[in-house]
C-alpha positions in Angstrom: 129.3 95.8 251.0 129.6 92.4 253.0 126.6 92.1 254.6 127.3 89.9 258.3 125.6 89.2 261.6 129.1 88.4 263.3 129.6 91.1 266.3 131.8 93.7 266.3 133.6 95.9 269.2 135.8 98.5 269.8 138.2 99.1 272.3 141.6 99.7 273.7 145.2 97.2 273.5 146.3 96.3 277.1 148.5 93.6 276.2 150.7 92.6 273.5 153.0 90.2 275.1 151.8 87.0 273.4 152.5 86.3 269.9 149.2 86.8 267.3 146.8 87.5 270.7 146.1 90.8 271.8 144.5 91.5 275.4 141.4 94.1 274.3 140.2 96.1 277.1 136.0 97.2 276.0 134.4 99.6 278.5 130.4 100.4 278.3 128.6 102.9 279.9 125.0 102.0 281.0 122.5 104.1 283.4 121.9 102.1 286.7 118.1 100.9 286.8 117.5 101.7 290.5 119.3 105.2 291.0 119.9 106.6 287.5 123.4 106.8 287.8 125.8 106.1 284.9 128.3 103.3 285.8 131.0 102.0 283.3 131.4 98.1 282.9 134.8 96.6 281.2 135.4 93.0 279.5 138.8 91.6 278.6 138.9 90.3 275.1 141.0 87.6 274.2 142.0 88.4 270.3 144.0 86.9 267.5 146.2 89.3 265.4 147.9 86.9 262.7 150.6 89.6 261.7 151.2 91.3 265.2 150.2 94.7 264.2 148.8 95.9 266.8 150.4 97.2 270.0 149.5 98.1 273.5 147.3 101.6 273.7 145.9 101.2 270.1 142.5 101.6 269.8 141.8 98.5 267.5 137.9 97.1 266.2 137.2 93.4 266.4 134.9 91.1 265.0 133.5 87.6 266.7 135.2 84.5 265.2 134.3 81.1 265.5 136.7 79.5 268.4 140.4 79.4 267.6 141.8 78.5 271.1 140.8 78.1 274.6 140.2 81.8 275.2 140.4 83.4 271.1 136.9 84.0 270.2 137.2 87.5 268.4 139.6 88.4 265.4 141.8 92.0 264.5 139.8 94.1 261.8 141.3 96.9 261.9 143.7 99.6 264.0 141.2 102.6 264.3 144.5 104.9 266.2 147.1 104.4 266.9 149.0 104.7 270.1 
């Protein structure tokens, strides 16, 4: 086993338009400080996919990468499901 301190998410394809990026939508739930209520927070992920596997609705895991373009900080590990 490859032991790493690199980050890694999962989350949900919302856009495959551009060749080897992918648009990954993650969504968090946390419990609001102050009132206790949950609330659901989303970031927009900008990541590479070298061989365009990956296609809008699969549920994919990435991992943080060092900088590859303006926006590409995270890489495709895997397609967990797909669409």
């Amino acid at each position: 086993m490859e032991r790493t301190n690199r980050k890694t998410r999962t989350g949900i394809v919302i856009s495959d338009k551009t060749n080897k990026t992918r648009i990954v939508q993650i969504k968090r739930d946390f419990r609001a400080p102050m009132y206790e209520k949950v609330l659901t927070k989303s970031k927009k992920l900008y990541v590479h996919d070298e061989e365009n596997l990956s296609h809008t609705g699969d549920k994919v895991k990435v991992m943080e990468t060092r900088p590859l373009s303006k926006l590409k900080r995270w890489t495709l590990v895997e397609i967990v499901k797909k669409a």
